[in-house]
N, C-alpha and C positions, 0 to 999 in steps of 0.2 A: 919203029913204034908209030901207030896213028896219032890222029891231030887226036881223038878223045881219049885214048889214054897218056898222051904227055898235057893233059888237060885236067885228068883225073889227080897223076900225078903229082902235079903244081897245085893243085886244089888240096892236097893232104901234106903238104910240105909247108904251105901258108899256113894253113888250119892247125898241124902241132905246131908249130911258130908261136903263134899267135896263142895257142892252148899255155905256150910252156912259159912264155912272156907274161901273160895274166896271170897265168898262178904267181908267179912268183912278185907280180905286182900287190895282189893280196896278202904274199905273206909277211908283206912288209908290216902289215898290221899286229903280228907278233909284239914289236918293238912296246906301240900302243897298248896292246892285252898287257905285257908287262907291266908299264906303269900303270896303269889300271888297278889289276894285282898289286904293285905297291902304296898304292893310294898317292901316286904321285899327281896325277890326272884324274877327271870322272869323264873321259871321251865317249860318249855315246852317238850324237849324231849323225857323225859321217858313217860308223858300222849297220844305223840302224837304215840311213838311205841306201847304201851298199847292199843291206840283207831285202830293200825292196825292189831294188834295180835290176838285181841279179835274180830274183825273185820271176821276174819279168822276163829275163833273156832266159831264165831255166825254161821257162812254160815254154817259151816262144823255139827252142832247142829242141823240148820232148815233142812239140806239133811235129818240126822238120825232121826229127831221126837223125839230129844230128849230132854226134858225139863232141865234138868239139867245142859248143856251147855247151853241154852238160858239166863239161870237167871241170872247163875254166869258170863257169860260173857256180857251178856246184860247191868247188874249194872258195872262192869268195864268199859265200854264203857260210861254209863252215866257220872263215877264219874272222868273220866279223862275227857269229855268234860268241864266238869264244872272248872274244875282246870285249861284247858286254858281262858275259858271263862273269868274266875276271873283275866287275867292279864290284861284284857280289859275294865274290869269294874272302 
């Protein structure tokens, strides 16, 4: 194997790593949507910096064609809408 494909390699092994880590770091936000949903909490600020953060890595993801920022910030983006969503429901 060349030095650029155990390069490319390492580079898509970090990158779902780190896709599969973030999601699931978002979806901790569930928790939050919940109490939301049961009017245990009205959490809104952290989801709404999260939906502009991620906001920000999306754009900066779709410049570079890069998948790996789309997913993981993609699902943050979802799982914070959903969590204000839920203060509404």
């Amino acid at each position: 194997m060349t030095h650029a494909a155990k390069q490319i390699r390492t580079e898509k092994i970090i990158g779902m790593t780190g896709t599969v880590l973030t999601t699931l770091m978002f979806s901790s936000m569930i928790e939050v949507a919940w109490n939301n949903y049961m009017d245990l909490t009205k959490i809104w600020i952290q989801p709404s910096l999260t939906i502009i953060s991620n906001s920000i890595w999306l754009s900066y993801g779709l410049l570079r064609k890069d998948i790996f920022l789309l997913i993981a910030n993609g699902a943050g983006i979802v799982f914070a809408v959903i969590t204000i969503a839920a203060i509404f429901v």
